[in-house]
C-alpha positions as CSV (number, residue, x, y, z in Angstrom):
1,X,92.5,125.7,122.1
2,X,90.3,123.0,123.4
3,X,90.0,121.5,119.6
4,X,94.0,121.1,120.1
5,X,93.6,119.3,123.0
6,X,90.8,117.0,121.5
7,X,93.3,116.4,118.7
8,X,96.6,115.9,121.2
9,X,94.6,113.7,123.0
10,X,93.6,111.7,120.0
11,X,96.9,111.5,119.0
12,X,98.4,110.0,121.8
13,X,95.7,107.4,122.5
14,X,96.9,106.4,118.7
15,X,100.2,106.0,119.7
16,X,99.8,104.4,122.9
17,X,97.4,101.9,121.0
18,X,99.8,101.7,117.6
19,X,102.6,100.9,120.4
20,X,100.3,97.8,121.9
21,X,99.1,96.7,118.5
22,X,99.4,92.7,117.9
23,X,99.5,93.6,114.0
24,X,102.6,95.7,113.2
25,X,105.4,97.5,115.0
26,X,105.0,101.1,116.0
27,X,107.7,104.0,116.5
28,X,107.0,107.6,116.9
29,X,110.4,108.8,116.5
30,X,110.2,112.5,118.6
31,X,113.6,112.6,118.4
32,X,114.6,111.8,114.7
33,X,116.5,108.8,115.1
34,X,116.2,108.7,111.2
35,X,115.5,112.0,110.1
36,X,119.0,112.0,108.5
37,X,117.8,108.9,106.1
38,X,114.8,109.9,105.4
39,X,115.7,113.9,104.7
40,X,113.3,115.2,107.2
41,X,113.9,117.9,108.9
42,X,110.4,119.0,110.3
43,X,108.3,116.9,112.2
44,X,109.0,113.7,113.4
45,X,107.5,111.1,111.5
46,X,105.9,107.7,113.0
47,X,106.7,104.1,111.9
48,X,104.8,101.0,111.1
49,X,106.7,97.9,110.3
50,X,104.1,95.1,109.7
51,X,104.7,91.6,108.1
52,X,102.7,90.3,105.1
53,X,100.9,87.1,105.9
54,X,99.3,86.1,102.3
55,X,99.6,86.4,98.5
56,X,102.6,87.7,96.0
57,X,104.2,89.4,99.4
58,X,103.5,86.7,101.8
59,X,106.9,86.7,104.2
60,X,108.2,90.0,103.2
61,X,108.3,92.7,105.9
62,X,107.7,96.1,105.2
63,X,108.0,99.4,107.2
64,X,105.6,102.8,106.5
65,X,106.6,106.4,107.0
66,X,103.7,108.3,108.3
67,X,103.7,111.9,108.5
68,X,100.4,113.2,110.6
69,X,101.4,117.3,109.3
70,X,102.5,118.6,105.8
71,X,101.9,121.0,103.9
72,X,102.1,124.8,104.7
73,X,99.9,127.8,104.6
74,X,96.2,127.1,103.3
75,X,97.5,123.8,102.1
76,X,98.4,122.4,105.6
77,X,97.2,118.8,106.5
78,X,97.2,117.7,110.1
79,X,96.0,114.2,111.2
80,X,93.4,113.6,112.3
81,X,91.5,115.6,110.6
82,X,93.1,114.9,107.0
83,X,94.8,112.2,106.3
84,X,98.4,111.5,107.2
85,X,100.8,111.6,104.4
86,X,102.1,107.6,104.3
87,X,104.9,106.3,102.0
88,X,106.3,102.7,102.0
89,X,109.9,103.2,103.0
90,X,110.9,99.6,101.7
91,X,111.0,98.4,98.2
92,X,107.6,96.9,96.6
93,X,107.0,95.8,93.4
94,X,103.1,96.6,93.1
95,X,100.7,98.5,90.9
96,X,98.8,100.8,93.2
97,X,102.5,101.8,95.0
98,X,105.3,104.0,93.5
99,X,108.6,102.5,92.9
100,X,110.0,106.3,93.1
101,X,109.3,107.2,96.6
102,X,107.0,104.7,98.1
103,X,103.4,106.7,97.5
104,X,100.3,104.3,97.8
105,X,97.2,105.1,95.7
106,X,94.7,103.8,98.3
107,X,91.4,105.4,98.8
108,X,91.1,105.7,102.8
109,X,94.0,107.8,102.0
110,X,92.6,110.2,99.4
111,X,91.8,113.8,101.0
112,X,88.1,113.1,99.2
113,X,87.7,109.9,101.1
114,X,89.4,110.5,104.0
115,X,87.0,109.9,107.6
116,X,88.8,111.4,110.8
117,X,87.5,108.3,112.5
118,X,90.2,106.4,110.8
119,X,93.3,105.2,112.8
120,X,96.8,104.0,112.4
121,X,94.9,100.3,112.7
122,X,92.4,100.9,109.7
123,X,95.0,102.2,107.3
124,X,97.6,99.4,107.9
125,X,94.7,97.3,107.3
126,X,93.4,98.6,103.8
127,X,97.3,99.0,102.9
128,X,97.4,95.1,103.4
129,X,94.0,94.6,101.7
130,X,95.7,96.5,98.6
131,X,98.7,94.2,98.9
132,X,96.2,91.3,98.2
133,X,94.4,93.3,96.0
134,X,96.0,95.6,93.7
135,X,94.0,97.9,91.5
136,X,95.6,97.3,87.9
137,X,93.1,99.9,86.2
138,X,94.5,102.7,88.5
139,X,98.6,102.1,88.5
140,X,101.5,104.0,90.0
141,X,103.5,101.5,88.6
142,X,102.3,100.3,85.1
143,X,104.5,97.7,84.5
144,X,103.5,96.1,88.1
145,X,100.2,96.3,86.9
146,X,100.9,94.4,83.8
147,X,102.9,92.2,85.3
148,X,100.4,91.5,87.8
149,X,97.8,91.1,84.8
150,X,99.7,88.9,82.4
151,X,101.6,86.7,84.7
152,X,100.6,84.0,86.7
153,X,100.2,84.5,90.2
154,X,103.5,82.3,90.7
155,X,105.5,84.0,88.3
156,X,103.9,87.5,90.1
157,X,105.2,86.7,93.4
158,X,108.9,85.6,92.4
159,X,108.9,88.8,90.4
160,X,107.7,90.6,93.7
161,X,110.2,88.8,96.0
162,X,113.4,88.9,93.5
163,X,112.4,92.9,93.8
164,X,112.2,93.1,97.3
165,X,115.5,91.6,97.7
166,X,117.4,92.9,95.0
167,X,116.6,96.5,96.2
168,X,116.8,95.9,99.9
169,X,120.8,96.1,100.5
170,X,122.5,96.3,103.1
171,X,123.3,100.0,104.0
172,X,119.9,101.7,102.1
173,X,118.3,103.5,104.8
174,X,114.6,100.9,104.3
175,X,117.3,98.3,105.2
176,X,118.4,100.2,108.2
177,X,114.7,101.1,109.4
178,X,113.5,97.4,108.9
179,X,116.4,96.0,110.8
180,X,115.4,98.5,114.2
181,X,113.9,97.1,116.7
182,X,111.4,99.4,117.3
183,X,110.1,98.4,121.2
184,X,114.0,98.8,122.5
185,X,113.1,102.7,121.4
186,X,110.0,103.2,123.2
C-alpha cells in the first residue's frame, strides 16, 4: 500500500510538472477525450505535443501517446517503475521510428535500460536527441535510414517535411490531437 502511494504521488508530481513544462504541451486525458481515435479502451493515456527546433524536422510539431500501464498478468508494466509504453501519434519519416504505428527504438525506453528516475522531461528530451540523431544501423524504418544515409541533409529534410504533410490530413485522428489545445482541457 504505501509503495502505491509512493508511486501515485510520483505520478502526479509528473503531471503537475509535465502540465508547467516550458518544452512541450501536456494532457492527461482521465476522461478519454480521444480514446475513440486512438482505440483505447483501458487506461487513459497522457499527451505530449512538443515542437522540433533543429535539423530534418525543424518546424514540424509532433504529439506522443504515452501509456504509464500495459500489459497484463506477469507481463504488466507500470510507470514508474518500467517504462511507459510511448508511440508518436503523428506521421514521421525517420529511421529509429515506425511508420506502422508510431513505435520509437530509443534506449531510455528499452525495459533493459530503463532507470525509474526518468520523467516525462528526460524522455521528450532523448526522443528530440533521436530526432537529430537517428541511429541508421538499428532501423524501424529501413528506407528512412537509407534515405537518411544516401541523401543530403537538404534532400533528407524535404523528404521528411513532404511526409509529414502528405500524411497529416485533415480528419486523421494525429491531425485532430495536434490541432487540441491542450491547456483549455486542464
Amino acid at each position: 500500500m504505501a509503495t502505491q502511494n509512493k508511486l501515485t504521488k510520483r505520478i502526479l508530481k509528473e503531471f503537475s510538472d509535465a502540465q508547467g513544462s516550458s518544452k512541450f504541451d501536456f494532457l492527461y486525458d482521465e476522461t478519454g477525450i480521444f480514446h475513440d481515435m486512438t482505440g483505447n479502451s483501458g487506461m487513459p493515456y497522457c499527451y505530449i505535443k512538443f515542437k522540433v527546433e533543429s535539423g530534418a524536422y525543424a518546424g514540424q510539431i509532433h504529439v506522443l501517446q504515452l501509456q504509464l500501464r500495459y500489459g497484463h498478468g506477469k507481463n504488466e508494466y507500470i510507470y514508474p517503475v518500467c517504462p511507459p509504453n510511448v508511440i508518436f501519434i503523428t506521421p514521421i519519416f525517420h529511421p529509429n521510428i515506425s511508420e506502422a504505428g508510431g513505435s520509437i527504438c530509443v534506449d531510455v525506453l528499452n525495459t533493459e535500460n530503463w532507470s525509474p528516475l526518468c520523467g516525462f522531461s528526460a524522455i521528450v528530451s532523448s526522443i528530440i536527441l533521436l530526432l537529430d540523431m537517428p541511429n541508421n544501423s538499428s532501423p524501424l524504418n529501413g528506407s528512412a535510414a537509407t534515405a537518411n544515409a544516401k541523401k543530403s541533409a537538404e534532400e533528407y529534410k524535404k523528404m521528411c517535411e513532404e511526409h509529414y504533410k502528405k500524411h497529416l490530413t485533415g480528419s486523421s485522428k494525429a491531425k485532430i490531437i495536434l490541432d487540441t489545445d491542450f491547456k483549455k482541457l486542464v
